[in-house]
mmCIF file of the N, C-alpha and C atoms, coordinates in Angstrom:
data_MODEL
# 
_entry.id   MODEL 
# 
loop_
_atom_site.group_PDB 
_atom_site.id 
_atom_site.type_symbol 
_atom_site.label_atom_id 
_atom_site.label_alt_id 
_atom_site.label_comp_id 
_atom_site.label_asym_id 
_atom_site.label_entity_id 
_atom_site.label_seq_id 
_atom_site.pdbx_PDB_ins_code 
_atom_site.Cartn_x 
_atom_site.Cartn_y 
_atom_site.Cartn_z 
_atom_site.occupancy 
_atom_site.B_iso_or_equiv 
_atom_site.pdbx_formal_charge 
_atom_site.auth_seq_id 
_atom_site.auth_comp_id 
_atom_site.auth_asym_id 
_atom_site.auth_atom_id 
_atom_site.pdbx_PDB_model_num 
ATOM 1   N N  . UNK A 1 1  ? 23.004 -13.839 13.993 1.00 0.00 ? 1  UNK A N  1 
ATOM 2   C CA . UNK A 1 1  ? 23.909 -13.089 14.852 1.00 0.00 ? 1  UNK A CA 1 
ATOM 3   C C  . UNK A 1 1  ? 23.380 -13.093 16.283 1.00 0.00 ? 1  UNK A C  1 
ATOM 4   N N  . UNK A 1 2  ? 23.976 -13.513 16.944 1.00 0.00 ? 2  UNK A N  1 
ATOM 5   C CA . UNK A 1 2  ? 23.697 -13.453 18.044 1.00 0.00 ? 2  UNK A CA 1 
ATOM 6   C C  . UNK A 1 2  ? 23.566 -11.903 19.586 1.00 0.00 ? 2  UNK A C  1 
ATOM 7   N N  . UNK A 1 3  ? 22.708 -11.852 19.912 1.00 0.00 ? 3  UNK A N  1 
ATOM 8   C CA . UNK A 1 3  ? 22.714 -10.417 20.555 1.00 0.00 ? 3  UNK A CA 1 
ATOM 9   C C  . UNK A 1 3  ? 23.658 -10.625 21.910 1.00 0.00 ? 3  UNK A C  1 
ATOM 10  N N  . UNK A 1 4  ? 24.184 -9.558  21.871 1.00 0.00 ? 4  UNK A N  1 
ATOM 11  C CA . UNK A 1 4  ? 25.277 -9.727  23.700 1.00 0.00 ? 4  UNK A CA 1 
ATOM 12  C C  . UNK A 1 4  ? 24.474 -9.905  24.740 1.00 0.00 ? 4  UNK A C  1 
ATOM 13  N N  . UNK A 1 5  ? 24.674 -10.124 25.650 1.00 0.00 ? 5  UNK A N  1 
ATOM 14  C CA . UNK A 1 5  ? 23.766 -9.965  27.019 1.00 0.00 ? 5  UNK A CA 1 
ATOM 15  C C  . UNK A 1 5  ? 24.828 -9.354  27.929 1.00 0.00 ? 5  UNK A C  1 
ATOM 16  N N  . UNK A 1 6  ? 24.472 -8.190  28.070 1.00 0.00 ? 6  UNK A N  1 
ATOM 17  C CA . UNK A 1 6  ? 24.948 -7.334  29.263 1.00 0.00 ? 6  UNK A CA 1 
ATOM 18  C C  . UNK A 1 6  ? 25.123 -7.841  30.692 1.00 0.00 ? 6  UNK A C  1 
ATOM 19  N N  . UNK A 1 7  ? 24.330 -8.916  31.163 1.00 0.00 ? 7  UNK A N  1 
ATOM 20  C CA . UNK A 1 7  ? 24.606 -9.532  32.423 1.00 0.00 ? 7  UNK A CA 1 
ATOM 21  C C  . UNK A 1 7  ? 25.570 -10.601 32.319 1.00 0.00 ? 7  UNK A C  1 
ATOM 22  N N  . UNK A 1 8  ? 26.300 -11.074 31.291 1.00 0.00 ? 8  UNK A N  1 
ATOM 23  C CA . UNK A 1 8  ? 27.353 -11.693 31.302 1.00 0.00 ? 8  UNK A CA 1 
ATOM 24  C C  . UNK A 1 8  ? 28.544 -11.353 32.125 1.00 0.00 ? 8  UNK A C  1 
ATOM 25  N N  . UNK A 1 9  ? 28.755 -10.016 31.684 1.00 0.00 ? 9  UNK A N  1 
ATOM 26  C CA . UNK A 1 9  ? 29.741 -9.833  33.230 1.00 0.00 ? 9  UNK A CA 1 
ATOM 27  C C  . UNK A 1 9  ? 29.888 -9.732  33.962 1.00 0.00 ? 9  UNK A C  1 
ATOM 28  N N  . UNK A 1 10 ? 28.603 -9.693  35.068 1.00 0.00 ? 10 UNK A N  1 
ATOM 29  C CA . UNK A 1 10 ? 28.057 -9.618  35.924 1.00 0.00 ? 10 UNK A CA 1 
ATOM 30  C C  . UNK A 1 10 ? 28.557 -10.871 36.647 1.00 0.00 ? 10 UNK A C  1 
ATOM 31  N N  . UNK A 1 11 ? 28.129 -11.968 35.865 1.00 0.00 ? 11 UNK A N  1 
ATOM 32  C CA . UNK A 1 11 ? 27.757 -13.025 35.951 1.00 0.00 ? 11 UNK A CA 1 
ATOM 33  C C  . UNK A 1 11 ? 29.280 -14.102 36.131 1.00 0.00 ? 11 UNK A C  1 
ATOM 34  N N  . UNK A 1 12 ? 30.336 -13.504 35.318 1.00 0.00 ? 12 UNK A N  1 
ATOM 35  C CA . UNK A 1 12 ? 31.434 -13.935 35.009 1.00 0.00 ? 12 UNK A CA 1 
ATOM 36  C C  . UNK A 1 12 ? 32.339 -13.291 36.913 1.00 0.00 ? 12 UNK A C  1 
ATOM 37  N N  . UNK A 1 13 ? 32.108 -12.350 37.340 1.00 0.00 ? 13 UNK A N  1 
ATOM 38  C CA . UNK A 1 13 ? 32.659 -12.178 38.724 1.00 0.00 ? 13 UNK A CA 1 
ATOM 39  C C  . UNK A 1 13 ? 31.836 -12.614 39.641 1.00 0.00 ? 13 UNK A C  1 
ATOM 40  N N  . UNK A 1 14 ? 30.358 -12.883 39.727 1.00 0.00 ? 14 UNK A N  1 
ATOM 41  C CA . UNK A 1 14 ? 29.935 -14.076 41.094 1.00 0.00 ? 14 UNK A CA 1 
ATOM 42  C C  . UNK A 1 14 ? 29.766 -15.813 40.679 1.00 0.00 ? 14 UNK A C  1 
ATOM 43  N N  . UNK A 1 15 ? 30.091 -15.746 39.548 1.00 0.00 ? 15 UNK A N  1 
ATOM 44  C CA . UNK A 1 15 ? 29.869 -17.258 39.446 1.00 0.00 ? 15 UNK A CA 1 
ATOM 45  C C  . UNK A 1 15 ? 31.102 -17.990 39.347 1.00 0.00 ? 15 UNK A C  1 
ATOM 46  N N  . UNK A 1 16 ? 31.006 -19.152 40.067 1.00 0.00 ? 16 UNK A N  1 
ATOM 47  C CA . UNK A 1 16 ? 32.374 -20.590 40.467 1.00 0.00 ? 16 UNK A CA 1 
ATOM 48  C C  . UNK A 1 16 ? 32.387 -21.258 39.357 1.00 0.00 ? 16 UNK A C  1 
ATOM 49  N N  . UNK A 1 17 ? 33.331 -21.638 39.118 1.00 0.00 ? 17 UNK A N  1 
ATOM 50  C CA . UNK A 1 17 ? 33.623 -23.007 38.013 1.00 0.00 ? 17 UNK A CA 1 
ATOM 51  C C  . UNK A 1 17 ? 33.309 -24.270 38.713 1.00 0.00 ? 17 UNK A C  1 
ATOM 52  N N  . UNK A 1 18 ? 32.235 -24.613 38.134 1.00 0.00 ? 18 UNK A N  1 
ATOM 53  C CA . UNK A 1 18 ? 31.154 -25.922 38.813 1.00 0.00 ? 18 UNK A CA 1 
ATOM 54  C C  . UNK A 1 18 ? 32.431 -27.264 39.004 1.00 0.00 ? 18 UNK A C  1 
ATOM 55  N N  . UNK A 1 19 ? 33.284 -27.463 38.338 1.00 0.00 ? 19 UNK A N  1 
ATOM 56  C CA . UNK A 1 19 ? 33.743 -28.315 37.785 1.00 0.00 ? 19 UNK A CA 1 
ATOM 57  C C  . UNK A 1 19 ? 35.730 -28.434 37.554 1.00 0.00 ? 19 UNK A C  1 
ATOM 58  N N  . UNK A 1 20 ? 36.337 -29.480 37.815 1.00 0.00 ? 20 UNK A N  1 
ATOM 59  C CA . UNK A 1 20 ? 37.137 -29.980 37.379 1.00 0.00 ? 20 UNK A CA 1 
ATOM 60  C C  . UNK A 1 20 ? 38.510 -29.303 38.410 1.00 0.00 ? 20 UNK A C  1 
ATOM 61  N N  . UNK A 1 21 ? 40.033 -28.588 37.601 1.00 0.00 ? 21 UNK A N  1 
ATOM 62  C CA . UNK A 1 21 ? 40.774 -28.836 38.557 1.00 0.00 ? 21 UNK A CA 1 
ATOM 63  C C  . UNK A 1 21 ? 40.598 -27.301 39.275 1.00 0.00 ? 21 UNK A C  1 
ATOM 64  N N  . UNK A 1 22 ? 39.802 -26.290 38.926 1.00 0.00 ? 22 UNK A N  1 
ATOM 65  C CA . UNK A 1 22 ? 40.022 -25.266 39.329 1.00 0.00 ? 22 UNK A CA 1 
ATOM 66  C C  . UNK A 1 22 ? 38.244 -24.873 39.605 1.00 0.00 ? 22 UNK A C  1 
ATOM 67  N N  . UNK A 1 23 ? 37.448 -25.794 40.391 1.00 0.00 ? 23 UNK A N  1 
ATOM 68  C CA . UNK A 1 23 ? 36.183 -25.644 40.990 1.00 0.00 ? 23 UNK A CA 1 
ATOM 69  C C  . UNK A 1 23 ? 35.885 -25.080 42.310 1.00 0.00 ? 23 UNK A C  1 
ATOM 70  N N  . UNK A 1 24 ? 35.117 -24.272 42.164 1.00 0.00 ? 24 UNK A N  1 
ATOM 71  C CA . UNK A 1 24 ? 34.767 -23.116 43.206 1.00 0.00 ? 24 UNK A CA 1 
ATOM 72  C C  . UNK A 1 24 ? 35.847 -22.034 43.202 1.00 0.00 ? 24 UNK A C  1 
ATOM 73  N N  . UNK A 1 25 ? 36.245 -22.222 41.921 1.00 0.00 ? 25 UNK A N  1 
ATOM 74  C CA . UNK A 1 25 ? 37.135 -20.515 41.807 1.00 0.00 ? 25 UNK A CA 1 
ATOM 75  C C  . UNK A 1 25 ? 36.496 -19.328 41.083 1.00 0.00 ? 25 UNK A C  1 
ATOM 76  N N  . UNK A 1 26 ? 36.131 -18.598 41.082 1.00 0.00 ? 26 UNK A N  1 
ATOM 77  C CA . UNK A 1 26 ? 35.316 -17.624 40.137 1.00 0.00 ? 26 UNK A CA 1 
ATOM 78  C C  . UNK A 1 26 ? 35.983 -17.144 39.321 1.00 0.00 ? 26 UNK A C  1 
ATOM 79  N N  . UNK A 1 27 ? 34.883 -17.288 37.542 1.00 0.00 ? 27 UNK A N  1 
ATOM 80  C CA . UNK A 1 27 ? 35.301 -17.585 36.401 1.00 0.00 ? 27 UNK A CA 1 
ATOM 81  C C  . UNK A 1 27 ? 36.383 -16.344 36.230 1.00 0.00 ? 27 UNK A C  1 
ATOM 82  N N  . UNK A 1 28 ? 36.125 -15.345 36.857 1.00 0.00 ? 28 UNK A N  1 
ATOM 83  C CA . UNK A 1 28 ? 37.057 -14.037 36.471 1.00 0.00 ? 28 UNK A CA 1 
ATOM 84  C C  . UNK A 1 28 ? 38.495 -14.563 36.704 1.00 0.00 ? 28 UNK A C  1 
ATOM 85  N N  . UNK A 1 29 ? 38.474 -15.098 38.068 1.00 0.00 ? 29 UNK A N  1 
ATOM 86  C CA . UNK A 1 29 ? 39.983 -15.308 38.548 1.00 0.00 ? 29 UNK A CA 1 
ATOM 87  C C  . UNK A 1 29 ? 40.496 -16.686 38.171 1.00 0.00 ? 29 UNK A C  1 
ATOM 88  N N  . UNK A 1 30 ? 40.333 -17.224 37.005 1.00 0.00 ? 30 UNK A N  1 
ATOM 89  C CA . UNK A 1 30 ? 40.510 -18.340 36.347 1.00 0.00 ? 30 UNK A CA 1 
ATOM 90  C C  . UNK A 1 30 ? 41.567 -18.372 35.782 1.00 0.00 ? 30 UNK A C  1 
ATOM 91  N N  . UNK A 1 31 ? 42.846 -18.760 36.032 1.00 0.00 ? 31 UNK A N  1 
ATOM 92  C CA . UNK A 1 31 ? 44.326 -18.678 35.057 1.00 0.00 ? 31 UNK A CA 1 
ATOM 93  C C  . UNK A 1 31 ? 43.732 -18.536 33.774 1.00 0.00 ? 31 UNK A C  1 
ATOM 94  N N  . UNK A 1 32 ? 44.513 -17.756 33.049 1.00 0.00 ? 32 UNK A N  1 
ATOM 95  C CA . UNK A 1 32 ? 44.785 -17.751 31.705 1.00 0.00 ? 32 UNK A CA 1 
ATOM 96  C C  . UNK A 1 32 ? 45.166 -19.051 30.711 1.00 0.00 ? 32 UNK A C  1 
ATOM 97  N N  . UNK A 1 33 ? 46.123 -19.623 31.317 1.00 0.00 ? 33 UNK A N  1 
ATOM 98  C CA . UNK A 1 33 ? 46.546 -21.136 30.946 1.00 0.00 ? 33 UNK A CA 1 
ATOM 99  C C  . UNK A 1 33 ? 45.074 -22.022 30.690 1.00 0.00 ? 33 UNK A C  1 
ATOM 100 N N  . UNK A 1 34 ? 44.330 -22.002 31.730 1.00 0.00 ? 34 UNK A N  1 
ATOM 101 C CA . UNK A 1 34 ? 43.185 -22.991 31.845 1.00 0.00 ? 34 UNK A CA 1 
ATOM 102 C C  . UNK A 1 34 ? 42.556 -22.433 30.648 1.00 0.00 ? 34 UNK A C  1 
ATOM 103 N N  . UNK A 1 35 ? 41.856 -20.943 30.489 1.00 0.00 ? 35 UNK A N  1 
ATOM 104 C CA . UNK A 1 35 ? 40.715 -20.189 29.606 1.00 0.00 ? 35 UNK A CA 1 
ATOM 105 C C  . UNK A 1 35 ? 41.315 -20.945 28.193 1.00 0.00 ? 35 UNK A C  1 
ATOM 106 N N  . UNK A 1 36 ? 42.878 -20.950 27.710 1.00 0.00 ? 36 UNK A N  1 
ATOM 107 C CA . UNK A 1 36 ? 43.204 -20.928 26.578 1.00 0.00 ? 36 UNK A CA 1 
ATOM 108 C C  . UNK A 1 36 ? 43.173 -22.466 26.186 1.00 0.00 ? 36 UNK A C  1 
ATOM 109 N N  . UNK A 1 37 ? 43.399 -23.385 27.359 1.00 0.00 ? 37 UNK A N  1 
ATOM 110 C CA . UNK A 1 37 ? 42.900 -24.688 26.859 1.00 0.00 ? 37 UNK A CA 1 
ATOM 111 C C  . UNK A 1 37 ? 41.441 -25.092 27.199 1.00 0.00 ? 37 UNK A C  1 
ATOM 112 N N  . UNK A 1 38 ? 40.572 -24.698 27.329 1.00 0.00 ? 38 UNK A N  1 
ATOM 113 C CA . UNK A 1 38 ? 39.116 -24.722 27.263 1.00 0.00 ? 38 UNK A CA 1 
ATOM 114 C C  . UNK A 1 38 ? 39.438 -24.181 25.369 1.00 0.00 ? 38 UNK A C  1 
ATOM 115 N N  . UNK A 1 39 ? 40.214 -23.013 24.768 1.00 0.00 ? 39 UNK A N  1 
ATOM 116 C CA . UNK A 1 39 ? 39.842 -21.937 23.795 1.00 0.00 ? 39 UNK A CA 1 
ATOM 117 C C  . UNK A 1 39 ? 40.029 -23.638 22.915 1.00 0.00 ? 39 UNK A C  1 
ATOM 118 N N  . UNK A 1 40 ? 40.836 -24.430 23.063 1.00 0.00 ? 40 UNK A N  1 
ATOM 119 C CA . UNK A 1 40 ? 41.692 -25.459 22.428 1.00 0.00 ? 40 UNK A CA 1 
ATOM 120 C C  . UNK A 1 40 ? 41.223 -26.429 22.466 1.00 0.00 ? 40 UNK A C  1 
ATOM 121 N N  . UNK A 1 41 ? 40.455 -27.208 23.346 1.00 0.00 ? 41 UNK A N  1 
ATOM 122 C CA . UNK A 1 41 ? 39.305 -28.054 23.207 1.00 0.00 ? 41 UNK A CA 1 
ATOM 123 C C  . UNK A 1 41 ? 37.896 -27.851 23.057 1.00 0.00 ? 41 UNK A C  1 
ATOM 124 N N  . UNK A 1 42 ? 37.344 -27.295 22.842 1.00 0.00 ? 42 UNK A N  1 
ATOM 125 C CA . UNK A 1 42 ? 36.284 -26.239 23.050 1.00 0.00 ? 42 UNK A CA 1 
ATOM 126 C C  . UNK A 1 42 ? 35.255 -26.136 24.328 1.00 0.00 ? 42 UNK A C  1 
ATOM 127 N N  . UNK A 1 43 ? 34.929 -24.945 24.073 1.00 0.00 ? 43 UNK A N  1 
ATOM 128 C CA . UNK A 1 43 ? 34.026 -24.636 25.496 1.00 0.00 ? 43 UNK A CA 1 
ATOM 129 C C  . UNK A 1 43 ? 32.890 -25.193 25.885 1.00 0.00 ? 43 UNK A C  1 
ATOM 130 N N  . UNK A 1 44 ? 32.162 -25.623 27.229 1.00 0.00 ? 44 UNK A N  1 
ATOM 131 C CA . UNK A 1 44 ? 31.163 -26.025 27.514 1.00 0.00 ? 44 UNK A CA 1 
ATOM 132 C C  . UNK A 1 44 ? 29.918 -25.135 26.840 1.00 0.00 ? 44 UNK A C  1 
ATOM 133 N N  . UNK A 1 45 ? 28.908 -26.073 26.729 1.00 0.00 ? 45 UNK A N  1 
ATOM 134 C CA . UNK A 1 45 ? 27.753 -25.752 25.446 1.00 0.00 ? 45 UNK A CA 1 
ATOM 135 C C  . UNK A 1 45 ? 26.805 -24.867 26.896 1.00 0.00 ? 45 UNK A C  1 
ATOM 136 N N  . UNK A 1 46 ? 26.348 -23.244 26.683 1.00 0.00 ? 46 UNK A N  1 
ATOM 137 C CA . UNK A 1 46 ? 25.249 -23.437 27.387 1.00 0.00 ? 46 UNK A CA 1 
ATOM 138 C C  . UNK A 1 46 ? 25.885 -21.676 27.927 1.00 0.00 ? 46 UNK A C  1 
ATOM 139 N N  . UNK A 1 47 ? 25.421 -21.344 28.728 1.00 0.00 ? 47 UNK A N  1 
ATOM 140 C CA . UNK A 1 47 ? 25.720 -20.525 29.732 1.00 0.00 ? 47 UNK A CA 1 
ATOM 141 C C  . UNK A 1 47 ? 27.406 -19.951 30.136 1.00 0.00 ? 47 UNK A C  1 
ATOM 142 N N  . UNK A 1 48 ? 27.425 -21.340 31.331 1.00 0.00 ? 48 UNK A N  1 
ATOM 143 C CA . UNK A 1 48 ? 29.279 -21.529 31.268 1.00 0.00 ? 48 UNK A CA 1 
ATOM 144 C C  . UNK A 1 48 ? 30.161 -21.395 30.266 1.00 0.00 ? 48 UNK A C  1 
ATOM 145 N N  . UNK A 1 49 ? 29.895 -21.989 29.033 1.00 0.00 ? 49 UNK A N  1 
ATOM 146 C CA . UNK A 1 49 ? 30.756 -21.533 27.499 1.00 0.00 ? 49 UNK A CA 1 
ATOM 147 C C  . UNK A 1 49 ? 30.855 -20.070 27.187 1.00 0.00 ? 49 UNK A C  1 
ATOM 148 N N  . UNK A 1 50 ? 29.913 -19.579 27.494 1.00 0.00 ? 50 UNK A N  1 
ATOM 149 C CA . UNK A 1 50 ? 29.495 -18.101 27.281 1.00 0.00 ? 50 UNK A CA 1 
ATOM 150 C C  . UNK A 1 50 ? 30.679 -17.066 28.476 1.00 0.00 ? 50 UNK A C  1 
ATOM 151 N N  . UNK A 1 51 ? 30.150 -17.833 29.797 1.00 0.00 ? 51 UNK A N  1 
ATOM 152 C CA . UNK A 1 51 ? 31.327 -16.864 30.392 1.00 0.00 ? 51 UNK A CA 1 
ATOM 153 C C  . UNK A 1 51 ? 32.485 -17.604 30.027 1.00 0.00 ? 51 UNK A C  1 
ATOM 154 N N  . UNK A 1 52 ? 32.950 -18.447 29.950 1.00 0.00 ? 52 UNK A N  1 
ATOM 155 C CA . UNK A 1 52 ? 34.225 -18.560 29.899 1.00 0.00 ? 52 UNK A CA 1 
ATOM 156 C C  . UNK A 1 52 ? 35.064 -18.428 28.375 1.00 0.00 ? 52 UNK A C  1 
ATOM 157 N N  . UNK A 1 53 ? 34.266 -18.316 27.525 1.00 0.00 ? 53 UNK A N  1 
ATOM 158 C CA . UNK A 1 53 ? 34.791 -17.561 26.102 1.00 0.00 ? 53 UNK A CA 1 
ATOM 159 C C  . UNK A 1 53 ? 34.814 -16.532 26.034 1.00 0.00 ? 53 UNK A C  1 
ATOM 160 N N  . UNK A 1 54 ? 33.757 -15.508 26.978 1.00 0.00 ? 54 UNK A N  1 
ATOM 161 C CA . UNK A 1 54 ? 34.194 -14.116 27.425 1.00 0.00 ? 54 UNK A CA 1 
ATOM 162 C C  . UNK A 1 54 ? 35.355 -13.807 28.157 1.00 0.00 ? 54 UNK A C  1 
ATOM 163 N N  . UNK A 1 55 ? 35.748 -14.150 28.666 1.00 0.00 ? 55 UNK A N  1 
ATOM 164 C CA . UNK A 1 55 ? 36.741 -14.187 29.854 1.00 0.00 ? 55 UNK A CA 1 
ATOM 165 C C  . UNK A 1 55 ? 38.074 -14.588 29.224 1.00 0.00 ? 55 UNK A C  1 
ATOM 166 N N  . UNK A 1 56 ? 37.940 -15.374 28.184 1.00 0.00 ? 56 UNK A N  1 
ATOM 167 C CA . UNK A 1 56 ? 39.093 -15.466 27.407 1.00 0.00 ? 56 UNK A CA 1 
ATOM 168 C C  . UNK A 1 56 ? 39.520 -14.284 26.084 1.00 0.00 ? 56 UNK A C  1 
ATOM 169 N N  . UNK A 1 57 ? 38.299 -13.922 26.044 1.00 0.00 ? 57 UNK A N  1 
ATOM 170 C CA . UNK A 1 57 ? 38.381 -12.934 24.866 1.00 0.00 ? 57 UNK A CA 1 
ATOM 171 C C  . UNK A 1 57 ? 38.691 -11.356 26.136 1.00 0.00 ? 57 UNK A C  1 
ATOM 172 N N  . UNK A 1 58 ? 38.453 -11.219 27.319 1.00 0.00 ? 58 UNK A N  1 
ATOM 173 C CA . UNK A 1 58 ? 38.724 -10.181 27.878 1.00 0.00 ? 58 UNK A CA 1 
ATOM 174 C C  . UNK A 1 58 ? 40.085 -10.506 27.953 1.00 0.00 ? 58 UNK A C  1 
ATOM 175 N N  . UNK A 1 59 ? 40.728 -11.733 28.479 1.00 0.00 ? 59 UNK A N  1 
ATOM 176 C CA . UNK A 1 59 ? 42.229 -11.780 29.085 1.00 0.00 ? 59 UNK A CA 1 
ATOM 177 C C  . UNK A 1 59 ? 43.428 -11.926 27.529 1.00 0.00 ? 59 UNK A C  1 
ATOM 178 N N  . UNK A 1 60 ? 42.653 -11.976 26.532 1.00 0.00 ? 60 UNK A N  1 
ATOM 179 C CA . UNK A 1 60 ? 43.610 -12.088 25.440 1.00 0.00 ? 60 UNK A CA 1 
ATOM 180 C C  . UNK A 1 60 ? 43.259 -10.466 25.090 1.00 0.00 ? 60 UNK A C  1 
ATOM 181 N N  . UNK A 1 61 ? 42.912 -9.845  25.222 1.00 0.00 ? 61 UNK A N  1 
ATOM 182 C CA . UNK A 1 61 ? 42.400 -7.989  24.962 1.00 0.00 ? 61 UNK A CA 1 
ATOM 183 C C  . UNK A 1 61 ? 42.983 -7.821  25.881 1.00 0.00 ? 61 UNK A C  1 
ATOM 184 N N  . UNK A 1 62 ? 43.624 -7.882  26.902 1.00 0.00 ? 62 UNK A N  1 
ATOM 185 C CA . UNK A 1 62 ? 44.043 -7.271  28.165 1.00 0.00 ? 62 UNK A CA 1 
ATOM 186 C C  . UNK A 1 62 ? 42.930 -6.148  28.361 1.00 0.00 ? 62 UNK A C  1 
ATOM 187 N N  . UNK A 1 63 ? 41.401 -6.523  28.851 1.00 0.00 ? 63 UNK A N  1 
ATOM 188 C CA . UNK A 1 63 ? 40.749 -5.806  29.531 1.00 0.00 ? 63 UNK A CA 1 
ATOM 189 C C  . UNK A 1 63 ? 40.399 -6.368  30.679 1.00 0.00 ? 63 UNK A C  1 
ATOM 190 N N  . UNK A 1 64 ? 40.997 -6.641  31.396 1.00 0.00 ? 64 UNK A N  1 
ATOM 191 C CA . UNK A 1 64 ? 40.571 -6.863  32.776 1.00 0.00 ? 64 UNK A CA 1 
ATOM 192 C C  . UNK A 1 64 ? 39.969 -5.764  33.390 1.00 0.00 ? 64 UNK A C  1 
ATOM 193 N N  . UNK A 1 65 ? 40.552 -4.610  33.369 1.00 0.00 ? 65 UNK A N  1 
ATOM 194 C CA . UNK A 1 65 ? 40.202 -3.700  33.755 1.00 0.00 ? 65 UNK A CA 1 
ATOM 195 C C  . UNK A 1 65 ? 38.602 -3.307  34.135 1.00 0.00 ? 65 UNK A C  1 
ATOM 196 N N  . UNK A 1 66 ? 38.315 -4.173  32.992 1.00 0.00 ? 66 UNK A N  1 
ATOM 197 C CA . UNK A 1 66 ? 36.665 -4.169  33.123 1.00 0.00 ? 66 UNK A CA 1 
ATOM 198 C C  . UNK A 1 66 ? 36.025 -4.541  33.865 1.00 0.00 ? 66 UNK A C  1 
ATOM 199 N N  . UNK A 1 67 ? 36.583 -5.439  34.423 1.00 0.00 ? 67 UNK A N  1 
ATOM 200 C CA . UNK A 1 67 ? 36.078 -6.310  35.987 1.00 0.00 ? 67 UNK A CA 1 
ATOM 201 C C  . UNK A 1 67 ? 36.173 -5.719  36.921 1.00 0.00 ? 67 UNK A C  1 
ATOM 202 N N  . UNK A 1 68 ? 37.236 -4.885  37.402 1.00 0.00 ? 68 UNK A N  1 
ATOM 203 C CA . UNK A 1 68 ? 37.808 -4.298  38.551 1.00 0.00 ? 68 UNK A CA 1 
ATOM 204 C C  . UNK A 1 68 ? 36.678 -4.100  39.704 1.00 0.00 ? 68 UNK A C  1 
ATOM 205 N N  . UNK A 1 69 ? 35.624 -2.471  39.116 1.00 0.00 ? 69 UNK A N  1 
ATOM 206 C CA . UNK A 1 69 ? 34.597 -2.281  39.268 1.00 0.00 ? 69 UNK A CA 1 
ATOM 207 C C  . UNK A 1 69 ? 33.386 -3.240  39.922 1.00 0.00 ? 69 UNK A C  1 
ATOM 208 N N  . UNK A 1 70 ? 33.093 -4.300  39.131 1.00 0.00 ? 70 UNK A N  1 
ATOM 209 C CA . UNK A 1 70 ? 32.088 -5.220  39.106 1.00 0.00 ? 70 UNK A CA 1 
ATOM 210 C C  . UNK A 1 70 ? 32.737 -6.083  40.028 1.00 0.00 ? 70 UNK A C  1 
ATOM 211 N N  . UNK A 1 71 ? 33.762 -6.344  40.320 1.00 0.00 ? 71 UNK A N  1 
ATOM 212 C CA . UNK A 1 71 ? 34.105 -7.357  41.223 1.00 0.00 ? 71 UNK A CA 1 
ATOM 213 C C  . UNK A 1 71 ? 34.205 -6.413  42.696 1.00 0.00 ? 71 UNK A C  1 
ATOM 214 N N  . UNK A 1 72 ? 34.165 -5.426  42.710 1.00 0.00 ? 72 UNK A N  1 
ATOM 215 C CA . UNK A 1 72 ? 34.334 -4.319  44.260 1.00 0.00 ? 72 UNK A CA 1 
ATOM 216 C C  . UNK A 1 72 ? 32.756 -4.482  44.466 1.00 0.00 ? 72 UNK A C  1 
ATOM 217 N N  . UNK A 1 73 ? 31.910 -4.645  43.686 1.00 0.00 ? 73 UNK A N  1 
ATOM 218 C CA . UNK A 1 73 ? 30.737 -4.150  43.763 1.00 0.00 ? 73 UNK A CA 1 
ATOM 219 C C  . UNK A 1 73 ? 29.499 -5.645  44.202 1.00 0.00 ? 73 UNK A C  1 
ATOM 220 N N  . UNK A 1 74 ? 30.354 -6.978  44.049 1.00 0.00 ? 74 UNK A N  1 
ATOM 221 C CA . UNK A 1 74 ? 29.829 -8.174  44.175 1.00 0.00 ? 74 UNK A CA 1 
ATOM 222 C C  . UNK A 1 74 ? 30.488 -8.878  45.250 1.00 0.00 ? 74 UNK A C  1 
ATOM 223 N N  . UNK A 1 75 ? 32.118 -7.837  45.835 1.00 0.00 ? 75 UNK A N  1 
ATOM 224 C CA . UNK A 1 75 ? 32.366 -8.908  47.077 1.00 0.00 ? 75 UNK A CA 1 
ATOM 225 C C  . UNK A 1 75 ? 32.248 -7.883  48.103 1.00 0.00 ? 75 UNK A C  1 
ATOM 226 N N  . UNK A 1 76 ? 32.255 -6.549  47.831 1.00 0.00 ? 76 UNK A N  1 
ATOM 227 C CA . UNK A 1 76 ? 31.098 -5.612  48.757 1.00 0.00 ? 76 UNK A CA 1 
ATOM 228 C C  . UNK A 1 76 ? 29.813 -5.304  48.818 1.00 0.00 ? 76 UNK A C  1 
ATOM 229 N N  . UNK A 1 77 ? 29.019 -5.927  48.606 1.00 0.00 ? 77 UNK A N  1 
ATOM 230 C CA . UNK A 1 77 ? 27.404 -5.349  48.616 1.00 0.00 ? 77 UNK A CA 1 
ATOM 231 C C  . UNK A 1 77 ? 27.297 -4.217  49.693 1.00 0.00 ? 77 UNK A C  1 
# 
């Protein structure tokens, strides 16, 4: 079983999508469309898989809400 890591969401509102058609967008503000075909081919192995299978499991929960906070708090220091 794998343990959560609490800095994942942290991590999911300052970090860019390294890669492909939606690069240098941050993983939070990532269409839904895109998260669910990453869900459909599967996710990058490593780190990035991690936020972005979170991020799909927040936007299919409709908790965004959870970000709100954390994202006021990373584009205001």
């Amino acid at each position: 079983m794998n343990t959560p890591d609490p800095s994942i969401l942290s991590d999911i509102v300052k970090t860019k999508m390294p890669f492909g058609k939606y690069k240098n967008v941050l993983i939070c503000d990532l269409p839904e469309n895109y998260l669910e075909w990453f869900k459909s081919v599967g996710f990058p192995q490593g780190r990035l898989g991690m936020m972005l299978s979170t991020m799909y499991e927040i936007r299919l929960n409709g908790l965004t809400d959870l970000l709100s906070q954390l994202k006021k708090i990373h584009r205001n220091p």
